[in-house]
C-alpha positions in Angstrom: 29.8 1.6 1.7 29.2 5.4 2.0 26.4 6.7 0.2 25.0 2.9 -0.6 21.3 4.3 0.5 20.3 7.8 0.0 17.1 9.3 1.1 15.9 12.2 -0.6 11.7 13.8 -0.5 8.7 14.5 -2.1 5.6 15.9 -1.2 3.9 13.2 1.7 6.7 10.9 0.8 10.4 9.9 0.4 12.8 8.1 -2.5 15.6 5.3 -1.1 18.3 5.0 -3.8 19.9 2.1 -3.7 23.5 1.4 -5.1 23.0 -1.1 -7.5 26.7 -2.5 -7.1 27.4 -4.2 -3.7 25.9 -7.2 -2.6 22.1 -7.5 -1.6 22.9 -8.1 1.9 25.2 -5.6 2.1 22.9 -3.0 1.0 20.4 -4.3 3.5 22.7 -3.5 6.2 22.7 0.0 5.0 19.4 0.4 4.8 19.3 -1.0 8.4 21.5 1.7 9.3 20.2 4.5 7.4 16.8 4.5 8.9 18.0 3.8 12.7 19.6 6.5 12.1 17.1 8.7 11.0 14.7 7.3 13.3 13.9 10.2 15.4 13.7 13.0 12.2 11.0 10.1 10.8 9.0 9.7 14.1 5.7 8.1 13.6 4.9 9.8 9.9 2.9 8.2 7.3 3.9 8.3 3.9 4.3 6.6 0.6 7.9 5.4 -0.4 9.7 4.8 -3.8 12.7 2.2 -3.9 15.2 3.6 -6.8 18.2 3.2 -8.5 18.6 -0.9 -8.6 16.2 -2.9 -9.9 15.0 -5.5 -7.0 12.9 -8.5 -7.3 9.8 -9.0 -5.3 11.3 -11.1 -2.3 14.3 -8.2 -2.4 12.0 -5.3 -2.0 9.7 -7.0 0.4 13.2 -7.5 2.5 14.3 -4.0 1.9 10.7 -2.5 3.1 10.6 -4.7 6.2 13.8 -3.4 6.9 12.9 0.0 7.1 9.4 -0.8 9.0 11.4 -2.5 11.7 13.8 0.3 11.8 11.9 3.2 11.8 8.8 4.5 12.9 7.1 5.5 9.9 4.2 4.4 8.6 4.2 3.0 4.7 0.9 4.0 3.1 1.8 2.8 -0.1 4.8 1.7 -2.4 4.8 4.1 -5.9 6.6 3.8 -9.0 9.9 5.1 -9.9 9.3 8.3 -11.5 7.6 11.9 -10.3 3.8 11.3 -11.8 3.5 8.2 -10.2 4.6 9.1 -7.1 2.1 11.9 -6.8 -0.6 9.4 -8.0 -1.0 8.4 -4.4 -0.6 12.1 -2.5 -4.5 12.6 -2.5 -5.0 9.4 -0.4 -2.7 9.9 1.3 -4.2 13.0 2.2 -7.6 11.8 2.6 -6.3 8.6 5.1 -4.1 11.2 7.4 -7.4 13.6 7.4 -9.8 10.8 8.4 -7.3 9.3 11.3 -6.3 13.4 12.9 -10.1 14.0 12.6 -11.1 10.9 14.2 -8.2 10.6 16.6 -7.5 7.2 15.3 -4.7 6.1 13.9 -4.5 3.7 11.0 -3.2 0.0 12.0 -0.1 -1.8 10.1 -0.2 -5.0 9.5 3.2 -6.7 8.1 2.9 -10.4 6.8 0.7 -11.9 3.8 -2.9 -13.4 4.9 -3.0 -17.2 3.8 -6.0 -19.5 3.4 -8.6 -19.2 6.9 -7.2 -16.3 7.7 -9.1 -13.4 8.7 -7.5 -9.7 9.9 -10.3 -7.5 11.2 -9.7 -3.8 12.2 -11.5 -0.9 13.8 -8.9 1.6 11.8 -7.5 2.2 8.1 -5.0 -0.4 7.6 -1.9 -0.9 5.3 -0.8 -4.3 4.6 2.7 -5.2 4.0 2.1 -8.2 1.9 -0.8 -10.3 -0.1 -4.1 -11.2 0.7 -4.2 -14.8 -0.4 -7.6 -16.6 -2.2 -10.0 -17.8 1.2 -8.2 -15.4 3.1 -9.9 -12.0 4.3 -9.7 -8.2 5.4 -11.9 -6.5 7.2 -11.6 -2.4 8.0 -14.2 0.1 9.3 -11.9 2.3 7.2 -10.0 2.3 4.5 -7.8 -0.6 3.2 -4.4 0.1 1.6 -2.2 -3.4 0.3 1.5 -3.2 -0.5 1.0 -6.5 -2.6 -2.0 -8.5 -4.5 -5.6 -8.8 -3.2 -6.3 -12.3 -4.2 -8.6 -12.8 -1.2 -11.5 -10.6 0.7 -12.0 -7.6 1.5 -14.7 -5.8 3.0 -14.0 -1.6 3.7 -16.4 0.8 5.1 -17.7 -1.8 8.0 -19.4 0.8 9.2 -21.9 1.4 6.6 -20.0 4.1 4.9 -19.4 4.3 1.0 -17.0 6.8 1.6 -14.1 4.5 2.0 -11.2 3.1 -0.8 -9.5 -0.5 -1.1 -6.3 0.1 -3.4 -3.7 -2.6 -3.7 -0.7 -3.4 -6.1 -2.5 -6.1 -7.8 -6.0 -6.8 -7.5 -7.6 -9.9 -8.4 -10.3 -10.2 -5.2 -12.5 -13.1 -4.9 -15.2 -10.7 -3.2 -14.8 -7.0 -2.2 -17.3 -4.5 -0.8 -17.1 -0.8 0.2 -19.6 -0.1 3.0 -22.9 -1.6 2.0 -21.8 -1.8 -1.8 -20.5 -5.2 -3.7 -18.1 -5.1 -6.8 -18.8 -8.0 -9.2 -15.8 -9.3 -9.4 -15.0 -11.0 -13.2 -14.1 -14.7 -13.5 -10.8 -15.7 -14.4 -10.8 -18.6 -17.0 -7.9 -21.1 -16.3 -6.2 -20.3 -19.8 -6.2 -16.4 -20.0 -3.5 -14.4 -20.5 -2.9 -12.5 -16.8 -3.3 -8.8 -17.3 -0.2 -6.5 -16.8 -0.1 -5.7 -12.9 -1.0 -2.7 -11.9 -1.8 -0.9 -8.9 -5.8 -0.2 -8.8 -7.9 1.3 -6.4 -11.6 0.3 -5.7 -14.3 2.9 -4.6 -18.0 4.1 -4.6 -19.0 6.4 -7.2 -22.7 6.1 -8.6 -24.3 3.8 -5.9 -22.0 0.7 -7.3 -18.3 0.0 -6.8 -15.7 0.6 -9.4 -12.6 -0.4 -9.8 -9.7 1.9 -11.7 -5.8 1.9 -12.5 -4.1 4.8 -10.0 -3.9 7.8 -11.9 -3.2 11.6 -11.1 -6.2 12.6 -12.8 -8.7 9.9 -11.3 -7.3 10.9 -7.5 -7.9 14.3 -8.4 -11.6 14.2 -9.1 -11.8 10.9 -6.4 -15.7 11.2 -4.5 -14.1 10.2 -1.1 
């Protein structure tokens, strides 16, 4: 169907609008198509994307983004929300992860798939995960860690003894985190508690502890990375 996925742009990042009206696997067809062929005007960029105009449920939009990852070369720093403030909430990491890899001529390591029970993904890079981080599971970065899902797990940033490093993630619930050589105490969830509404957080130093904030404009702005 013509004009079933649109891409349009915004500063460090683009919007897919998605007709709401033909089938799901229809539309993922398109998408297939839209980003092969814009493959080469993409190239190997890095940027946060927004999925618009239909209203998709989790598995959906994890189909929709794998679809573009395995279509494309870009590289998905984050997923933002559907409207203009949020998607500049993330433009200042963004920044900072893009300065850090040109700087240290190292570029920042994908990893698509959700990290179950045992599992332990360890990285010399930044890394972006396509997926959750699942309770006994772990991720460990030199860098900076970005998740396109919940941190239910581990995660360790800043390997290298630096506080100057971020973990930010869709949902965060960790079991244990630390930024470089800093531990967040991480709350206890009693069995009967009402689950807080989800919302993408990021964790960093500030202080000489770790803190742990909703993803605002005005916190990136004044953000000690």
């Amino acid at each position: 169907m013509r004009n079933a996925v649109i891409i349009k742009s915004f500063q460090n990042g683009i919007s897919v609008y998605l007709n709401e009206e033909i089938p799901f696997l229809d539309l993922l067809d398109e998408v297939v198509f839209k980003f092969r062929e814009s493959r080469n005007f993409f190239k190997n960029a890095k940027m946060a994307i927004s999925l618009e105009g239909r209203t998709l449920t989790e598995e959906e939009e994890r189909m929709v983004l794998n679809a573009i990852c395995e279509n494309s070369d870009l590289h998905i720093v984050c997923l933002v929300g559907k409207d203009e403030e949020k998607n500049q909430n993330y433009l200042k990491a963004i920044q900072q992860l893009e300065y850090r890899n040109s700087e240290e001529d190292n570029d920042g390591h994908f990893y698509r798939g959700t990290l179950k029970d045992g599992q332990i993904l360890e990285t010399e890079s930044s890394i972006v995960v396509l997926g959750d981080v699942y309770p006994g599971s772990a991720i460990i970065s030199t860098k900076d860690i970005v998740i396109l899902g919940g941190l239910f797990g581990k995660a360790y940033a800043g390997g290298n003894g630096s506080e100057g490093h971020f973990v930010a993630a869709l949902e965060m619930a960790p079991e244990r985190l630390q930024i470089g050589d800093f531990k967040y105490k991480c709350g206890k969830q009693m069995k009967w508690s009402i689950k807080p509404k989800v919302q993408p957080k990021i964790a960093y130093v500030k202080d000489n502890k770790v803190v742990m904030e909703p993803i605002t404009k005005e916190l990136l702005s004044d953000l000690p990375l």
